[in-house]
N, C-alpha and C positions, 0 to 999 in steps of 0.2 A: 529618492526617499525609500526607506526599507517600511515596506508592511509588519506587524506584528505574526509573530508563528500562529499555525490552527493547530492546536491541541486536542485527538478526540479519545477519550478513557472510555472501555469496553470491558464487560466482565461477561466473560464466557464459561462456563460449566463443562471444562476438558482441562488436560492436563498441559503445561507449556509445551511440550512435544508435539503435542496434535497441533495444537496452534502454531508451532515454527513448520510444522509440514504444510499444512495446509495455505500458510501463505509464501510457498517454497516450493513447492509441486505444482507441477503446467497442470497434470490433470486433475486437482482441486483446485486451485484458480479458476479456470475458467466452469467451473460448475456455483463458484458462489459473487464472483466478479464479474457477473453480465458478459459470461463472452471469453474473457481479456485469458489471456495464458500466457503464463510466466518463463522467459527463456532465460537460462543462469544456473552457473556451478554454485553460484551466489557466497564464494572465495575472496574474498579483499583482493580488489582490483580487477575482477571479473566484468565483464560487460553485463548487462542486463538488459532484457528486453520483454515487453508485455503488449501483447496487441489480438485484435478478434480474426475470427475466420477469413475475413474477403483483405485484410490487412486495410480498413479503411480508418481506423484510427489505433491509439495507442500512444504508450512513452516508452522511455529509454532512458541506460544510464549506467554510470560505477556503480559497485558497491566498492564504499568507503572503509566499513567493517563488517564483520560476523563473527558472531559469537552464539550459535546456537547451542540451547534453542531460547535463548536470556537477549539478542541484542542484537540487531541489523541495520546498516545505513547505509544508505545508498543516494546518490543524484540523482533527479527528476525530471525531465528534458522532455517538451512536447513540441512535435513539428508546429513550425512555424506562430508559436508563442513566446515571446520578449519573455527573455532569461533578466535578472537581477545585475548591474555591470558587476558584478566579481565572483558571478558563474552562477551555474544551474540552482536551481531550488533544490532540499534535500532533506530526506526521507527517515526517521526513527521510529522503528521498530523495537519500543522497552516488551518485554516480552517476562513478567512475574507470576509464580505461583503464591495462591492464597488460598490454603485451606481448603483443596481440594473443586477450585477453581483456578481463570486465570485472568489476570489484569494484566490487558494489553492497551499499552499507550504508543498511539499514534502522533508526532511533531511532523508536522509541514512546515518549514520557515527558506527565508532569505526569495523573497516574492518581488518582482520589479512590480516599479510606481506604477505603474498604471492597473492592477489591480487584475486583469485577466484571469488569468492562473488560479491566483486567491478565491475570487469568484466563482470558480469554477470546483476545485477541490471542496468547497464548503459545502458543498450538496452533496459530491463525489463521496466523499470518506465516509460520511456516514451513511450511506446506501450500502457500500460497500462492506464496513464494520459489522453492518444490521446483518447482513447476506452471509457473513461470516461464521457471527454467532447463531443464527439460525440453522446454519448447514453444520456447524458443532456438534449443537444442542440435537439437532431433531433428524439429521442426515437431509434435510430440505432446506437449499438454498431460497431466500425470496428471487422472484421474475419481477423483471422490470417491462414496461408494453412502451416502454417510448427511451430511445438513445438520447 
C-alpha cells in the first residue's frame, strides 16, 4: 500500500536564486541542514549525495530533473530503509517567486507501507524548511541539540 505524499509550503523573503543556491550548495546545506552537505552537479541524471561530517548518517540518489532555479527532483534513498516496491521515494523542489519573496513547495511521495521513511521525514522537512528560511532571512540557521 502507497502512503499519501508530505507536502510542506514555505515562504521565505529572498529571491528564487538564493533559494535554488542554498539548497544546491554543500557549503549552505550544511550550515542550515544540521550538518548534512549536499554532493551534486545537480544535472538530470547526476548522482546526488547528502551526509554530515563523520559520514554516520545521510541519503542518496538521482536527480530526475533541474530546472533552475524554478524546479528540482530527485530520488531519495536512505541506507538500510524499505524503499516503495517500484523504487526509491522522491523529492520536488517547486521553487516560485511572489512578489518579492519565495514559495518554495516541498513533495515527498511514493513511501513503502510500513510507514518508516514517512515517519521520519515528517518532523525532518520541516526542521529543515524552518533552518532554511531563517538562515534566508537572518543569515542564522536554527541549531538542533539532539540528531
Amino acid at each position: 500500500m502507497t502512503q499519501p505524499a508530505f507536502i510542506h509550503v514555505v515562504h521565505i523573503r529572498a529571491e528564487p536564486q538564493a533559494v535554488w543556491d542554498a539548497l544546491t550548495d554543500p557549503d549552505q546545506t550544511e550550515k542550515f541542514w544540521f550538518g548534512e552537505r549536499c554532493q551534486s552537479d545537480w544535472s538530470q541524471g547526476a548522482q546526488m549525495r547528502f551526509r554530515n561530517a563523520d559520514d554516520t548518517r545521510g541519503f542518496f540518489g538521482e536527480v530526475l530533473e533541474a530546472d533552475p532555479p524554478r524546479r528540482l527532483v530527485f530520488t531519495f534513498r536512505v541506507k538500510d530503509v524499505p524503499e516503495h516496491p517500484d523504487g526509491p521515494s522522491v523529492v520536488t523542489y517547486d521553487i516560485v517567486g511572489d512578489g518579492g519573496m519565495t514559495r518554495l513547495t516541498v513533495t515527498h511521495e511514493r513511501f513503502h507501507e510500513d510507514g518508516e521513511l514517512r515517519r521520519s521525514i515528517s518532523g525532518g522537512w520541516p526542521a529543515v524548511l524552518s533552518s532554511l528560511k531563517s538562515y534566508l532571512e537572518t543569515g542564522e540557521p536554527l541549531t538542533r541539540t539532539a540528531a
